[in-house]
N, C-alpha and C positions, 0 to 999 in steps of 0.2 A: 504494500500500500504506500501512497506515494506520501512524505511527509511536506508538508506546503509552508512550516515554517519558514518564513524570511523571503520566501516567495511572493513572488506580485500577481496580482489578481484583479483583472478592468471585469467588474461587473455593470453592464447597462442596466437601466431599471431598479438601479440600486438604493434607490431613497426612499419605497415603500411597498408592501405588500411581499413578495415572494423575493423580492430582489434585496430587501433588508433583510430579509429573516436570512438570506445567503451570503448578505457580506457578515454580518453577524457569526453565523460560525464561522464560516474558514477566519476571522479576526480572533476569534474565542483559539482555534490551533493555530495562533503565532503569523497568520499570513498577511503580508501588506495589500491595502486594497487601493483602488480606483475605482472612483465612484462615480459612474454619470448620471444627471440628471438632466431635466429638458432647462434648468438653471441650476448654477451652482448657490445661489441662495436655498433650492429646496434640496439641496443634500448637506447642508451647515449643521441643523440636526443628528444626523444619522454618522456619521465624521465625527462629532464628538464620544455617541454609542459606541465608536468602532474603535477610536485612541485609548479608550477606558481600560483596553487589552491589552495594552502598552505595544500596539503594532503601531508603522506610519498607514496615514491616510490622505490622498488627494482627492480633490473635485475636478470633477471635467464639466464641460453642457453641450450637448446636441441637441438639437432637433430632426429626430432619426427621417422626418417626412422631406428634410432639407439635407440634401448630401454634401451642398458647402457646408454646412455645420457639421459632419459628421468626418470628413477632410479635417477641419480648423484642429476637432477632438483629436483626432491620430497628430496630427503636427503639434498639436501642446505634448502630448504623451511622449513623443520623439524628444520636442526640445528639454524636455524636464529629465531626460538620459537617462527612464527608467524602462529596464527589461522587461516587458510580460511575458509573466510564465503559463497563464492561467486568463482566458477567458472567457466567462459565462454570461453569454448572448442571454439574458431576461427578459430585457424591454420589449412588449407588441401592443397590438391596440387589435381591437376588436371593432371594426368602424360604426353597426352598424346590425339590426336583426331588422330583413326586410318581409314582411308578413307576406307582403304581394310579391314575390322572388320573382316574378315576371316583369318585373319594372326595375330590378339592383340596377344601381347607374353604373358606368364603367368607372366612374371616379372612386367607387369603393372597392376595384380592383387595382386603380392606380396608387391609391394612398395603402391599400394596407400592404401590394407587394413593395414597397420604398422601405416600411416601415418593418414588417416580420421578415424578410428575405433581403434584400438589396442592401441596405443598411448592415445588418446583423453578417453578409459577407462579405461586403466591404473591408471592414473590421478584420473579417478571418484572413483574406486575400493581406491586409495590409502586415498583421506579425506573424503569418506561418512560415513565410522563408525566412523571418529571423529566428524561431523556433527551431527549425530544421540547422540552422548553424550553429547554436549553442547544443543544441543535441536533446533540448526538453521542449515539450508544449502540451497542454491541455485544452482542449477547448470541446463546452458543451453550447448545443445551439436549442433553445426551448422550442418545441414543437406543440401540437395537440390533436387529442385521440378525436376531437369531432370528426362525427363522417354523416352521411345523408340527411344532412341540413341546408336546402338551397338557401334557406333564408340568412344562410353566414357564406354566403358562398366566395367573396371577396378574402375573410380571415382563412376559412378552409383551404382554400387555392391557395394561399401565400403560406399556409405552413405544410401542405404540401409541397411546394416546390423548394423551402425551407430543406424539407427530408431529403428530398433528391441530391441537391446539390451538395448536401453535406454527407451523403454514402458514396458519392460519386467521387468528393473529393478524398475522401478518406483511403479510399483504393489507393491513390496516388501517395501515403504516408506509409502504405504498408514497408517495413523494413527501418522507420525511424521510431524515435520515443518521443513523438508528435503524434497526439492521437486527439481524434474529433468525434467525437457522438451526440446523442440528441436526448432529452430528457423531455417527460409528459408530467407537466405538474399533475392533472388532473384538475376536475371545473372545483375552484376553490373560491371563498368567499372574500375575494380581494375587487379593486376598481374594476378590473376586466369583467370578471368572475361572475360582479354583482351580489348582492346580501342571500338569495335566495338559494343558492349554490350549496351542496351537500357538504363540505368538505371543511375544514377550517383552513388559512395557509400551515400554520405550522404541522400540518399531515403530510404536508409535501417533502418533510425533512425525513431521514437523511437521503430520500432517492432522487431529488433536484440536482444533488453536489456529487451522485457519486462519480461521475465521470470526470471530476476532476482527483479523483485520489485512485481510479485504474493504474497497474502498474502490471498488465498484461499484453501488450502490443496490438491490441484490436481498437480499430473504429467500424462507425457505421451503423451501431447500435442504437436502439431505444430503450433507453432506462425509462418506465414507466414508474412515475412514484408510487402507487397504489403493491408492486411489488415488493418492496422495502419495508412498508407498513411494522412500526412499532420496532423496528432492529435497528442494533448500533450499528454505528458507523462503520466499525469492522467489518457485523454480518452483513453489513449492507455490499460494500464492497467487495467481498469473498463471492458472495451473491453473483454481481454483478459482472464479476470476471471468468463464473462457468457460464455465458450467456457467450454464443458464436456471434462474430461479423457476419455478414450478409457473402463474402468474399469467399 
């Protein structure tokens, strides 16, 4: 299991809901984070949470629907000459439940793939070849189990194509200790989520994060949280690592 101490870790989404409760622990095992928010005023909070640890913390700000801002983010990350070891794609948006799915406009296809997919590989594109040179990378990208719902059919498509590209790419890692996999929070009761939702977030722990503590040379997978349910970290992980690649 991979020790993340002293390591760095750019969590998107990281100033509330499912994306705090996971800088939150890897801060609690020793890891320095990066924290984006769509401002860094709303991740001042949760930055304080996180140095309580005695780890360091930065802020970034994107607006993941704006891919200059999500450029400016990588070029702050560069100029501040901090290494990522670790990063958990969180941030999505849900644009949008269209009762009449006969009428979804295309703009809820354009905004949510910017936002769950384009965005979040962006990101992957911009530090996996410097992963691959130091010789470590983790990176999970948040997916979800919805399926035969036209009425989310913008979110559903974009985290589909989310899944593709990042089993696709993964192929391309096999042989290094750069690995990428996908993780299903499951419908939790956060902003996305909505209050009506089965799930609490913190159900989501530990199988949101295991793919950043895999130390078995596979990508491509789907870490479903609902799997993990109620095991440590360890069993989570152990778990997680007799689970095949799709390869």
């Amino acid at each position: 299991m991979v020790d993340v101490k002293g390591k760095w870790a750019l969590v998107t989404g990281g100033t509330r809901g499912i994306g705090r409760l996971v800088s939150l622990f890897l801060a609690e095992r020793g890891c320095n984070l990066i924290i984006q928010g769509r401002s860094e005023a709303h991740a001042a909070k949760v930055k304080e949470e996180i140095e309580k640890f005695g780890v360091e913390c930065v802020t970034v700000e994107a607006e993941l629907s704006e891919l200059e801002t999500v450029q400016k983010m990588l070029e702050k990350i560069d100029r501040l000459g901090i290494d990522v070891d670790i990063i958990m794609n969180n941030a999505g948006m849900q644009v949008a439940y269209r009762t009449e799915y006969m009428k979804t406009p295309a703009m809820d296809y354009m905004t949510s793939f910017l936002i769950n997919t384009i965005s979040p590989m962006m990101i992957c594109y911009h530090f996996i070849p410097k992963m691959i040179e130091r010789g470590f990378g983790r990176i999970v990208n948040t997916t979800s189990g919805i399926a035969l719902e036209p009425e989310q059919a913008g979110y559903s498509a974009s985290k589909a194509a989310l899944d593709k590209v990042t089993v696709d790419i993964g192929s391309k890692l096999q042989g290094t200790d750069v690995l990428i996999n996908l993780t299903d929070p499951g419908w939790c009761r956060t902003d996305l989520g909505g209050p009506n939702a089965p799930n609490a977030p913190e159900s989501a722990l530990p199988g949101v994060v295991v793919g950043a503590f895999v130390d078995d040379g596979k990508s491509g997978r789907i870490f479903g949280a609902g799997l993990f349910h109620d095991m440590s970290l360890e069993e989570a992980v152990a778990a997680a690592e007799k689970m095949n690649s799709p390869y």
